[in-house]
N, C-alpha and C positions, 0 to 999 in steps of 0.2 A: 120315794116316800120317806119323810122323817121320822127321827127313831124315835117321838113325841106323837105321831098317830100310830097306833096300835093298828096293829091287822086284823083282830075281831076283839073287841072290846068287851064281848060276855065270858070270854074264858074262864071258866070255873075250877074244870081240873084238866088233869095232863091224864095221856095213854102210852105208857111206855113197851115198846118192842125188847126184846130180852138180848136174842143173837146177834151179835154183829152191831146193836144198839147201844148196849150198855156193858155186853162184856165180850172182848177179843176173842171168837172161836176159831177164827179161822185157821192159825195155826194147828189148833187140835185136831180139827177137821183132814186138813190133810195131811199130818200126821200118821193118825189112826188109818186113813184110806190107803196112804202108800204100805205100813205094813198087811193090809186087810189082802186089798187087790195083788200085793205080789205072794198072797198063796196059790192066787190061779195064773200066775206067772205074767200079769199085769201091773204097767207104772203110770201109774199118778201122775198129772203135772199140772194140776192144776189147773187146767183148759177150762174144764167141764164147770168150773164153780158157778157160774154163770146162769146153769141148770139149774142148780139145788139151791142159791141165797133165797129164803122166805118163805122157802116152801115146806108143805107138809109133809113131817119127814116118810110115809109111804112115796108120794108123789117122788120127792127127793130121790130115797132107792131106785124107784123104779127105772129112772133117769138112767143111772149109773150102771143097774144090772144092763139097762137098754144098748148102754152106750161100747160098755166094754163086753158086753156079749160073755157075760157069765153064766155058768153054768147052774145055776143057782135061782130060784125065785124069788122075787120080792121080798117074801115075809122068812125067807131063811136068808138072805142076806141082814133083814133087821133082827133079825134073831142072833147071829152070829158078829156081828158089830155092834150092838147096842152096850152089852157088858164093857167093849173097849172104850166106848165113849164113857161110862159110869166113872170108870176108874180114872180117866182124865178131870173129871169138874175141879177137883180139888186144885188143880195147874191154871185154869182161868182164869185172869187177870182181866179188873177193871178196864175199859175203854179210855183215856185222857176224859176228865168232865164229866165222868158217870156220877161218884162219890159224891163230886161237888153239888152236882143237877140234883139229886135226891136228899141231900141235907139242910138244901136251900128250900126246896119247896116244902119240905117237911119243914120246916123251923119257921116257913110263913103257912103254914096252916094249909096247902095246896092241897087240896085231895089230888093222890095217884093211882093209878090202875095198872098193872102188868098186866099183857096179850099177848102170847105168843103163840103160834103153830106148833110150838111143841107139846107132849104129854105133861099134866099141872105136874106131875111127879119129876121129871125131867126137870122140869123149873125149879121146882123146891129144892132140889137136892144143889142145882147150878148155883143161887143165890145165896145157901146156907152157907157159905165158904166169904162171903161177905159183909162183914157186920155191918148189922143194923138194916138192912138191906129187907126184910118179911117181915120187918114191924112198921115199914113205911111205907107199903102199899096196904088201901084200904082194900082192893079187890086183886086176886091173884088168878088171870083165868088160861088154861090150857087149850088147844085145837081139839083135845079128846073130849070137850065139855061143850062142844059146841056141833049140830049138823053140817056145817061147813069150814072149812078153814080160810083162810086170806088165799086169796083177791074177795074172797067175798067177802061185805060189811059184817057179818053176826057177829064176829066175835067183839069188835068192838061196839055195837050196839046192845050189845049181853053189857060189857062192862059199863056202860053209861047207866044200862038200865038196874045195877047192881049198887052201882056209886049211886042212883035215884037224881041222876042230874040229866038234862035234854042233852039227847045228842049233838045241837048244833052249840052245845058250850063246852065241849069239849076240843082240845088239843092233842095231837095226836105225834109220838116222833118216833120215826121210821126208818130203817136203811135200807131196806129192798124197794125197787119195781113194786111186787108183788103187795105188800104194804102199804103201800100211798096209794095205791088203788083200792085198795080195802077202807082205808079211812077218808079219802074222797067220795067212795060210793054210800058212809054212811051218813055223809054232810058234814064234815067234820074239820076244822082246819088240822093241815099237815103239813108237819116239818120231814125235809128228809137228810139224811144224813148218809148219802151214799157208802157204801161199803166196799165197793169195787172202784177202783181206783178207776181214774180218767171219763167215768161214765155218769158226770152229773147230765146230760143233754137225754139222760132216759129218763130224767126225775122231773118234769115239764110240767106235768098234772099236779105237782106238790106245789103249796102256795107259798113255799120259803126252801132254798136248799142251799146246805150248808157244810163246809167244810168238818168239822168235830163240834162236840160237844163243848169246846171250851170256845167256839164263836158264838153260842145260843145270847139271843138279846132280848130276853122274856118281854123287857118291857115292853117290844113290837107289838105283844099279846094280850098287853091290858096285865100283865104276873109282875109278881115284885122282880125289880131290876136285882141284878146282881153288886155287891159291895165291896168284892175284894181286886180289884181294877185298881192300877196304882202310878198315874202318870200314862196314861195312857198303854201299861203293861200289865201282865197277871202272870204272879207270882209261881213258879209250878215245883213239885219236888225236885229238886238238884241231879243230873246225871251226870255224868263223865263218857268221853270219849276222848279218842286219841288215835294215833299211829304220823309215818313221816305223809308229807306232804307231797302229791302224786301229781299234781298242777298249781301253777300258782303265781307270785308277783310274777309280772310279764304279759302274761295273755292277756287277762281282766282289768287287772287293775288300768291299762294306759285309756281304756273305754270308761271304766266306773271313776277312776280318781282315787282309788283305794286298795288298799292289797290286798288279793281275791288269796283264798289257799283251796284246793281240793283234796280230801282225805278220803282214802280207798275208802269203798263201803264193806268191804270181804271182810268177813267173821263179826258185822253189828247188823245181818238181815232180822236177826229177832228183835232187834233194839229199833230197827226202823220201822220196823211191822209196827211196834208199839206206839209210835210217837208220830199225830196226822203231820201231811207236808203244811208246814207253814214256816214260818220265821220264827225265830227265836235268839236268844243274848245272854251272854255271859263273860265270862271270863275266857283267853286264850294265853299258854303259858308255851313259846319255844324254847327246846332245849338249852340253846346258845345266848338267848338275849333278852330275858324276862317275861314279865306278865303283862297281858294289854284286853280293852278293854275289848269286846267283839260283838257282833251282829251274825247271823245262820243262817240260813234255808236248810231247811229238809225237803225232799219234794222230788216233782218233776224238770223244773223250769220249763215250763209251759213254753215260755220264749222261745227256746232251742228246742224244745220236742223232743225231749230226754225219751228213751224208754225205760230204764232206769231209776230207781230211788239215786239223788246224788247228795253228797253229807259238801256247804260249801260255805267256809266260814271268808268273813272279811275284817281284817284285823285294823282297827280304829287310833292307826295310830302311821304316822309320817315317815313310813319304810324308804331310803335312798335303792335300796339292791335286793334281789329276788332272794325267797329261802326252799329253794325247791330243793327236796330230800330232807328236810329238816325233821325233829321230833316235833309233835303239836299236839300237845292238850288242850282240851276244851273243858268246861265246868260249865253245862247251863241251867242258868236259875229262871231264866221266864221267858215269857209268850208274847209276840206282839200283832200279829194277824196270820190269816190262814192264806194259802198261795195263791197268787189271782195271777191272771192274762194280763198282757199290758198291750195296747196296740202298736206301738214304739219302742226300740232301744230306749230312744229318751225318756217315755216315760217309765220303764222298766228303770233306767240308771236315776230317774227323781225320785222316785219308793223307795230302790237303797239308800239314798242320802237320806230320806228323813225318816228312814228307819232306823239310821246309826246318828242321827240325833235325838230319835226320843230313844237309844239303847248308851248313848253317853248320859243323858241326863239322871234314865234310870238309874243307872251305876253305881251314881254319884251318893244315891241314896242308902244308908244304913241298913236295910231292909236285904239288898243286895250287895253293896260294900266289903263286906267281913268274907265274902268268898273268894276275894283275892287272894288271901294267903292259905288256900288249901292246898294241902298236902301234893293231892293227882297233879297239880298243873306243873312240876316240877321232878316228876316220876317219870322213869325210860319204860313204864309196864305199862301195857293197853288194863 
């Protein structure tokens, strides 16, 4: 389908999911759970999240007191956990595309709905920490406001019916299972934005499923397209990484044609947790021999069946001899698609090539330009 026929052409407004949607909890999550569960001499590892994404947070508990056989019930587990979570909202951090996706539709007159399985107070308190963020939903609705929670439709046929717009013109985006079946069953088109890594083949029933928020392409929807797209890249706030180079010219590069480098991912789990797998470009500065221009992955590489996040920059520029151990900064300023399968080496190795042509062209452009000469790329500190 081209991105010139819409997927439902009455879309009127959007139904935004909150957790895992629009703002990064996961971290929090099992954060809080690893100091909670080791009072009862219990470790966390993350197994079980699989339980709890979408769900109502009793249902949730009850998972966990189930699973690790706590001494404890239900409602004194939420009683004894909820204050930890209070005191974390403030730590929260936008999703990549959340800020964007609500400024845009706000500024084109979208009506938007928040729906979450959480208590409305819970919500309130999560968003307050984000400007502008409860002036730009017309309807704000909690699981406590409602007789059922997700997988069942009420809560977003409450919000349709609160917006005073028909349910089937509504859009809906989601990152749980539990979600896309909620807004499937109320007629409703839905995007989903998987939350749990490598598990988009459980998102089957969603009629779009998508890597982040920064691949959303409204126009599919009959919504105003987005405008800040620049050469075929989008612009993102600048980060920095770094450390020596743990793989590199030699293995990759004699397959791709270009010089591969791998940089540990030890001490940037929080910085990858933040940033979806996909490609990105920037600047690359080695300690020994300047600044060049570069192409990224963040991700799995599906190809090889990583289980791993792996950070794997390619440096765009006609290296004679490998730099393995070297220092390598990175500075990247934009995005240029989200990670996909490829069925072939070669076609895997034809993506890189003209992903590092539309990331030289980029480059070249003023917009991105002027971060050559930053400071990090030339710095021995991660």
């Amino acid at each position: 389908m081209s991105i010139t026929e819409p997927l439902k052409k009455s879309v009127r407004c959007v139904i935004l999911d909150l957790d895992g949607t629009l703002i990064n909890t996961d971290g929090i999550i099992g954060d809080v759970l690893k100091v909670f569960l080791g009072k009862y001499g219990k470790q966390w590892d993350g197994r079980e999240v699989h339980k709890i994404v979408g769900k109502m947070p009793f249902e949730a508990a009850a998972a966990i007191v189930e699973d690790y056989g706590l001494p404890c019930s239900t409602s004194e587990f939420l009683s004894g956990i909820s204050p930890m979570f209070s005191d974390q909202w403030c730590n929260i951090k936008a999703l990549p595309g959340a800020d964007r996706l609500i400024k845009h539709l706000r500024n084109h007159g979208v009506s938007m709905a928040l729906a979450s399985n959480s208590p409305k107070e819970s919500i309130e308190a999560k968003i307050s920490y984000h400007d502008g963020w409860k002036n730009s939903f017309s309807v704000i609705l909690g699981g406590d406001e409602v007789r059922t929670g997700k997988p069942s439709p009420e809560i977003f046929l409450e919000a349709a019916k609160r917006l005073n717009v028909e349910h089937s013109s509504c859009l809906v985006i989601e990152d749980s299972v539990t979600g896309v079946t909620a807004g499937k069953a109320a007629g409703m088109g839905v995007i989903a934005v998987p939350s749990l890594p490598k598990q988009s083949h459980l998102y089957t029933a969603a009629d779009e499923v998508i890597n982040s928020l920064l691949d959303l392409r409204l126009e599919k929807w009959g919504l105003p397209p987005f405008e800040d797209w620049v050469e075929g890249t989008l612009p993102i706030d600048p980060w920095c990484i770094g450390g020596p180079v743990i793989k590199g010219f030699g293995r990759g590069s004699k397959v791709l044609g270009i010089p591969t480098a791998n940089l540990s991912t030890e001490g940037y789990s929080d910085l990858l947790m933040e940033h979806p797998a996909g490609v990105y470009f920037g600047w690359a500065g080695l300690s020994s021999r300047g600044v060049y221009k570069m192409v990224m992955s963040i991700g799995w590489n599906p190809y090889f069946d990583n289980k791993e996040k792996t950070i794997e920059p390619w440096l765009l520029h006609d290296f004679k001899e490998d730099f393995y151990g070297e220092e390598l900064r990175l500075v990247i300023v934009g995005y240029i698609r989200p990670e996909a399968n490829f069925p072939s080496l070669e076609s895997l190795v034809a993506n890189i090539h003209e992903d590092g042509r539309i990331a030289e062209r980029a480059l070249d452009l003023p917009l991105y330009s002027s971060y050559k000469n930053d400071p990090s790329l030339r710095s021995s500190q991660p």
